[in-house]
N, C-alpha and C positions, 0 to 999 in steps of 0.2 A: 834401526838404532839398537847398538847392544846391550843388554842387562847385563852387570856385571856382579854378581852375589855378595855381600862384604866389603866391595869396594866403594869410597866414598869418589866424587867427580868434585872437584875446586876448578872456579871460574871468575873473573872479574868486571866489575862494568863503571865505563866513566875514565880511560886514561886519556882519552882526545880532549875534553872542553876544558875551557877557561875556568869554570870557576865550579863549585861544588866537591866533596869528595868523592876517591876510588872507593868505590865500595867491592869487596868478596864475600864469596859464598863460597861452602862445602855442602853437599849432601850426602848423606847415603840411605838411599831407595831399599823399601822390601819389595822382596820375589814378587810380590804379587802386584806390584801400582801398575796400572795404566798407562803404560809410556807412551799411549796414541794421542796424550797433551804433551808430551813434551818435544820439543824441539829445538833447535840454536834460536837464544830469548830473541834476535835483532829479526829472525822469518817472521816471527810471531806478531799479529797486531795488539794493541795495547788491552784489548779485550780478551783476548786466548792467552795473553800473559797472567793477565790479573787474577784470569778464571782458573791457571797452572797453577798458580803463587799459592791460591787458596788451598790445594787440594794438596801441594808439595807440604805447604807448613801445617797440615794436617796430618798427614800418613809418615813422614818421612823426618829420621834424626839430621838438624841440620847446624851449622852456626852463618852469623853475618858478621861481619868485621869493615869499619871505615877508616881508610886514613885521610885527613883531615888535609886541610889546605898546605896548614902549617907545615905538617910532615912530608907532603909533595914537594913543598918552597925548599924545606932542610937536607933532604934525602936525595930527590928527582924521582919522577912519575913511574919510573920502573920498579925501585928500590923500593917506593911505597907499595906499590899493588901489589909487591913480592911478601911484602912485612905484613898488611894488612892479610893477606892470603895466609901466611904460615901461622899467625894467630889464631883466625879462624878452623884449619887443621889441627892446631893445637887442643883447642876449646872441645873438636866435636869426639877425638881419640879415638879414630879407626886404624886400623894398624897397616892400610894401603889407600895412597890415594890418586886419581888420574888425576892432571891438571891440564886443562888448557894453554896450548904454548907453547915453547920451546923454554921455558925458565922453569928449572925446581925452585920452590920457594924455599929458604934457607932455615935448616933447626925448628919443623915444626913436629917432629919429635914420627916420624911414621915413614914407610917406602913412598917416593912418589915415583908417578911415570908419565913423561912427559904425551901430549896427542897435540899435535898442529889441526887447528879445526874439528879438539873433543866436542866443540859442545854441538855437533851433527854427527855425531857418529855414536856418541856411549850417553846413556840414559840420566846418567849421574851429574855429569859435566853438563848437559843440559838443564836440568835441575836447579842446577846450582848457578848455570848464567840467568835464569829464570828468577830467582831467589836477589841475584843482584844487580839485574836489572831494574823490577818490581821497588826495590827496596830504596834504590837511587832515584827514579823519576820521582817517588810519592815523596822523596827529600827536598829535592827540587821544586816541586811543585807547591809546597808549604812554605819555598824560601822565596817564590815568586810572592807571597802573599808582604815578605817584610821589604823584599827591597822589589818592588812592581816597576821600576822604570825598564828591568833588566828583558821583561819575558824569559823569566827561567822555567816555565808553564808548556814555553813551546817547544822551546831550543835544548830545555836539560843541563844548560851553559854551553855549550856547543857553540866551536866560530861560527856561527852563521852571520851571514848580513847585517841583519838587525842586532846583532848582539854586538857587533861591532861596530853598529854605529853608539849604539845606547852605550857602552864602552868612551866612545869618544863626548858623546856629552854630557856622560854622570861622573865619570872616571870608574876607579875599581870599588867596587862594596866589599867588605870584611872577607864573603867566601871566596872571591878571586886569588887564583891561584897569581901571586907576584911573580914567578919564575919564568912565566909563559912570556914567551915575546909581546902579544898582543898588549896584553896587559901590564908590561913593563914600560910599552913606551906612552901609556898615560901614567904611568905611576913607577918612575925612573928610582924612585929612592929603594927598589931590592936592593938588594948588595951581593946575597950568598951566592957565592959561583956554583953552580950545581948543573950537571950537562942533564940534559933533557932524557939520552934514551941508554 
């Protein structure tokens, strides 16, 4: 994995599920961290995350930024993780940043460049999918405590099976994203036309 000196790594976690926000991270790592914790957040088990997360929002300048259901429903899932991402870049003012993907995020004020699968290859971008991974599940996992019928404890909102059924017999809860198919056709009254990708 490469160290990149000055340069900040931006990553996102959360554009697949139903329900909860896209959350983004930035970091930028000093010369000297440990990068034999980090790696792309989704290898990692929830333990070596957790244990990364600690040690990343200790040593290293970073920002978290969410977009909200709402702004997923208004915008579409891309456009948010893009908007949420260039906030975050905004916030953290490095003057270069790698981003995960093939998408610049738009006006957040610094060079970016783009890496298809940064967050296994540059220090930064793992960091940072590390950062918003972390940041998402512990979201979800606190939003399984308000609406428990969902298991968002297990699934993160993610289609899975049981989310789909629990979908069909609770309907949608506040943080479902309306826009998603899944969750439109229990809760038909979305209206915004907004294409998914």
């Amino acid at each position: 994995m490469e160290l990149t000196p000055g340069i900040a790594g931006a990553d996102e976690a959360g554009r697949g599920p139903l329900a909860g926000p896209v959350v983004a991270a930035v970091a930028l790592i000093p010369d000297d961290f440990p990068i034999r914790l980090l790696n792309d957040s989704k290898k990692l088990d929830p333990a070596a995350r957790e244990a990364a997360f600690l040690v990343i929002s200790e040593h290293c300048q970073f920002e978290i930024e969410f977009a909200w259901p709402d702004e997923i429903d208004r915008v579409n899932i891309l456009r948010a993780s893009l908007a949420a991402m260039s906030r975050a870049i905004a916030r953290l003012g490095a003057a270069a940043c790698i981003v995960d993907g093939n998408h610049h995020p738009p006006a957040c004020g610094c060079v970016t460049t783009t890496a298809v699968k940064g967050d296994g290859k540059y220090a930064a971008v793992a960091a940072a999918s590390i950062l918003a991974k972390v940041s998402r599940d512990r979201y979800m996992a606190q939003q399984a405590e308000i609406y428990p019928h969902y298991g968002f404890d297990r699934h993160f909102g993610y289609p899975t099976p049981d989310h789909l059924i629990a979908l069909r017999n609770h309907g949608a809860c506040p943080i479902h994203r309306r826009s998603f198919q899944p969750v439109r056709d229990v809760d038909p009254s979305f209206s915004v036309q907004a294409s998914l990708f």
